[in-house]
C-alpha positions as CSV (number, residue, x, y, z in Angstrom):
1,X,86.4,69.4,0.9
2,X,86.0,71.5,-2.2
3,X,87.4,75.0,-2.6
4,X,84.6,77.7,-2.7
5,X,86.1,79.9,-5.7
6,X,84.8,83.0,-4.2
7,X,86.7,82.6,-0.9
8,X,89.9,84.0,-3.4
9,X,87.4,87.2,-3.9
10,X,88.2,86.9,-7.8
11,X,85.7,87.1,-10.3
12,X,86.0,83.5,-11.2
13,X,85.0,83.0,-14.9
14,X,82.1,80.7,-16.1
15,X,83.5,80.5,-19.5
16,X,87.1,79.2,-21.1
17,X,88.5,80.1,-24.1
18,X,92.1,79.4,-24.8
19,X,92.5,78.2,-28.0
20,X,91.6,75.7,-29.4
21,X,88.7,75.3,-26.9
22,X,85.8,77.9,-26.1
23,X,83.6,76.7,-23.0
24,X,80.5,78.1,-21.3
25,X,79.7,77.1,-17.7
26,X,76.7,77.5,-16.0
27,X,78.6,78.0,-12.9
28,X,82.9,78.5,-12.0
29,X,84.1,75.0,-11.5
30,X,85.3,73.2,-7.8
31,X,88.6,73.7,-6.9
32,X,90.0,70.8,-5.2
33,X,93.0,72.0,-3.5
34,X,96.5,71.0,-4.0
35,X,98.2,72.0,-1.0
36,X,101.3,75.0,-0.8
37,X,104.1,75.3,-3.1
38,X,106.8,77.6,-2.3
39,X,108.2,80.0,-4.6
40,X,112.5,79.0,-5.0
41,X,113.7,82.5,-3.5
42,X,114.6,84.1,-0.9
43,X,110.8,85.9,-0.3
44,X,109.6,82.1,0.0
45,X,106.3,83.2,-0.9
46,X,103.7,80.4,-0.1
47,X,101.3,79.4,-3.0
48,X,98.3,77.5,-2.6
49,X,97.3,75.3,-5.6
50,X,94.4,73.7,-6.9
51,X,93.1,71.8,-9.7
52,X,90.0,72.3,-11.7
53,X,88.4,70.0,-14.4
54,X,86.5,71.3,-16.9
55,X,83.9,69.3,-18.9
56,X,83.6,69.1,-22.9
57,X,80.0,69.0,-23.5
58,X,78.8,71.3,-25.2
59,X,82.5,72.8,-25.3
60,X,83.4,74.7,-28.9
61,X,86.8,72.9,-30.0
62,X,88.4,74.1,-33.0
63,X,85.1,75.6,-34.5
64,X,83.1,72.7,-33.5
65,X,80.8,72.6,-31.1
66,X,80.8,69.1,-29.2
67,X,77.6,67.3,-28.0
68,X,76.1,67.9,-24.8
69,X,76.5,63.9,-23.3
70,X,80.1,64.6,-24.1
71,X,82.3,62.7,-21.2
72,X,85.1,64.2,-22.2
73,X,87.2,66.9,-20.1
74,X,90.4,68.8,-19.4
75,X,92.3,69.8,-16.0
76,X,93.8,73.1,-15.2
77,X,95.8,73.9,-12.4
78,X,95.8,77.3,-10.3
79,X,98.6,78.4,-8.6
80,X,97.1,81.3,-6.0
81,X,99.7,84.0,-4.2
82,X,97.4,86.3,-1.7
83,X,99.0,89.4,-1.6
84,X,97.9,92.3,1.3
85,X,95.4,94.0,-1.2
86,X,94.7,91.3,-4.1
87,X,95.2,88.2,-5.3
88,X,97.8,86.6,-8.0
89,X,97.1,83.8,-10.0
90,X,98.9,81.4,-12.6
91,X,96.6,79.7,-15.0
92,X,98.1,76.8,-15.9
93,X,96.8,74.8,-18.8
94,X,97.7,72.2,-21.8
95,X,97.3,74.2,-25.1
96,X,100.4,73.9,-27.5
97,X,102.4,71.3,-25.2
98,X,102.0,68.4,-23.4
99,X,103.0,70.9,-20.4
100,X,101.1,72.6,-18.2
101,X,101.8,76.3,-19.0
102,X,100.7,80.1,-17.6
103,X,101.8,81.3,-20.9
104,X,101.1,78.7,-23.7
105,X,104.5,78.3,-25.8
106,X,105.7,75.6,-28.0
107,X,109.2,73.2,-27.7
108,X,109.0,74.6,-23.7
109,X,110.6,71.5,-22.1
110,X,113.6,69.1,-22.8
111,X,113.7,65.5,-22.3
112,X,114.1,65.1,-18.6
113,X,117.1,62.3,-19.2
114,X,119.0,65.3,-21.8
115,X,119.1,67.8,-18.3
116,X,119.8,64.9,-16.5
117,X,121.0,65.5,-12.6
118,X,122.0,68.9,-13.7
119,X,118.6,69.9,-13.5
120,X,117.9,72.6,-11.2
121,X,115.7,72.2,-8.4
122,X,114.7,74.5,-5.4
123,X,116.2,72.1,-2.6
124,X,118.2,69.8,-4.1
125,X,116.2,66.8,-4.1
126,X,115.2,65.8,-7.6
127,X,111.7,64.8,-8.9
128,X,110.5,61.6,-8.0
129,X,109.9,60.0,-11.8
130,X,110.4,58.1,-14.4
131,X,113.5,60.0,-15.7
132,X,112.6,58.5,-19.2
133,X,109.5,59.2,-19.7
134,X,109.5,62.8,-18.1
135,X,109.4,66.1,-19.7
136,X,111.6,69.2,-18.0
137,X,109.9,72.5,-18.6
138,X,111.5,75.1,-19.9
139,X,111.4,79.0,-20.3
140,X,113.7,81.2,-22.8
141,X,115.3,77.9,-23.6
142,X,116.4,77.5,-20.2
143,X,115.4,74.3,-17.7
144,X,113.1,75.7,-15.3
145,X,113.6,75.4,-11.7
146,X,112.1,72.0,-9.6
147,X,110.3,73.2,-6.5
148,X,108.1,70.4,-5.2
149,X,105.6,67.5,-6.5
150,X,102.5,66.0,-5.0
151,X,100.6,63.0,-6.2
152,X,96.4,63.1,-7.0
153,X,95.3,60.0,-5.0
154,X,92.1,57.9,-6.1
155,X,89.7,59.7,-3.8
156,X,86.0,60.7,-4.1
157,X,86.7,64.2,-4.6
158,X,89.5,63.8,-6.8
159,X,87.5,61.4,-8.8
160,X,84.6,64.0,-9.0
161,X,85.9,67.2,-9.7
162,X,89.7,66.2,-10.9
163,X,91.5,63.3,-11.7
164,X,94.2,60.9,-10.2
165,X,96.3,58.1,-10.7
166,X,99.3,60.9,-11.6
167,X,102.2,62.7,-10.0
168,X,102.6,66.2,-10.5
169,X,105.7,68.5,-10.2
170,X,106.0,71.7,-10.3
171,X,108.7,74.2,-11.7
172,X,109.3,77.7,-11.7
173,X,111.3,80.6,-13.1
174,X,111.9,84.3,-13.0
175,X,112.4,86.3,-16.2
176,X,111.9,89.8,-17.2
177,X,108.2,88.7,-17.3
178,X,108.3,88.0,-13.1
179,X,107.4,84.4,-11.7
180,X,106.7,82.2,-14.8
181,X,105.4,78.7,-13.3
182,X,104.8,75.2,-15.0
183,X,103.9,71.9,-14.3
184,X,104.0,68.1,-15.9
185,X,102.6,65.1,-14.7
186,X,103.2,61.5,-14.6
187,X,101.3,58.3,-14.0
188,X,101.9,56.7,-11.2
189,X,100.5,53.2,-9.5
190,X,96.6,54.5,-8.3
191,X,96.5,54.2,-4.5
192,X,93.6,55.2,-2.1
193,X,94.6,57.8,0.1
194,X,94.8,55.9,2.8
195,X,97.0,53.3,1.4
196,X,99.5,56.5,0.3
197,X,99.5,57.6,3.7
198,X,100.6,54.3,5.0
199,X,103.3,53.5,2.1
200,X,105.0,57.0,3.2
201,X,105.1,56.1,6.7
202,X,106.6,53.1,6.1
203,X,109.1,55.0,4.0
204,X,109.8,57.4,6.5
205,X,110.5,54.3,9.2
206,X,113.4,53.2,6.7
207,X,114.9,56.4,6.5
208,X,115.0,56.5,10.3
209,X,116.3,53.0,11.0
């Protein structure tokens, strides 16, 4: 089911503007949710993510203002701590990388098959991708940690209010700054939920045997 924004008791916004795009909504968007991610300490703070995809029409993109049949879109991902008297959350978006970012830099990853199996990660398993074709975020020049991944299966709400067919992972680090958090994605073979569900079990009955 979609995530009702207000159950988070933030003041979601019903605009966008990160450069280079300025939006106006007529309502916040559906947040289709992503599951927990665990923050790589010893806290273990659980995060809930979701995704969000926001429509182009009508959408101002470098000064120019696209039309309203536009099809186009973008996803953002939120990363959501509850703490006891508010609520912390990591915007994470595509603006000057091809990764998702809370803080938009340039250059902030490494070729994934330059960190190679040195690559940090939160418990030692690595990500589950094409280690040629994936990016390795980074933050102060430093390989962020891998915490955990989760694939966006060909669904109806996925289809409606995200996207799928990809793989995303996501990594974290802690700088002066606090929790800085990051993800990339990957393509991945589209399967049904269902048919994910009964790939993994067959996976899992290997591992056992």
């Amino acid at each position: 089911m979609p995530f009702d924004p207000s159950q988070l008791s933030l003041p979601w916004p019903t605009s966008w503007s990160r450069s280079p795009i300025t939006l106006a909504m007529a309502k916040p968007p559906v947040l289709v949710p992503l599951g927990e991610v665990v923050q790589p300490d010893s806290e273990g703070a659980r995060l809930q993510a979701f995704m969000a995809r926001y429509s182009l029409a009508g959408a101002v993109v470098d000064g120019v203002t696209r039309p309203n049949d536009d099809s186009g879109y973008f996803i953002v991902f939120y990363l959501c701590r509850l703490l006891p008297d508010a609520v912390q959350v990591w915007t994470l978006s595509q603006v000057a990388s091809p990764v998702y970012a809370d803080q938009p830099q340039k250059q902030d990853y490494l070729m994934a098959s330059k960190v190679g199996k040195k690559g940090p990660t939160a418990n030692g398993t690595p990500p589950r991708w094409k280690v040629a074709d994936a990016l390795w975020p980074t933050v102060d020049g430093q390989a962020m940690t891998f915490v955990s991944d989760v694939d966006l299966l060909d669904t109806p709400l996925n289809r409606e209010h995200g996207t799928f067919g990809e793989r995303v992972f996501w990594f974290a680090a802690h700088n002066a700054e606090g929790w800085r958090w990051k993800a990339v994605t990957q393509a991945i073979r589209s399967q049904s939920a269902e048919q994910h569900y009964d790939a993994e079990a067959v996976r899992q009955s290997k591992r056992k045997a």
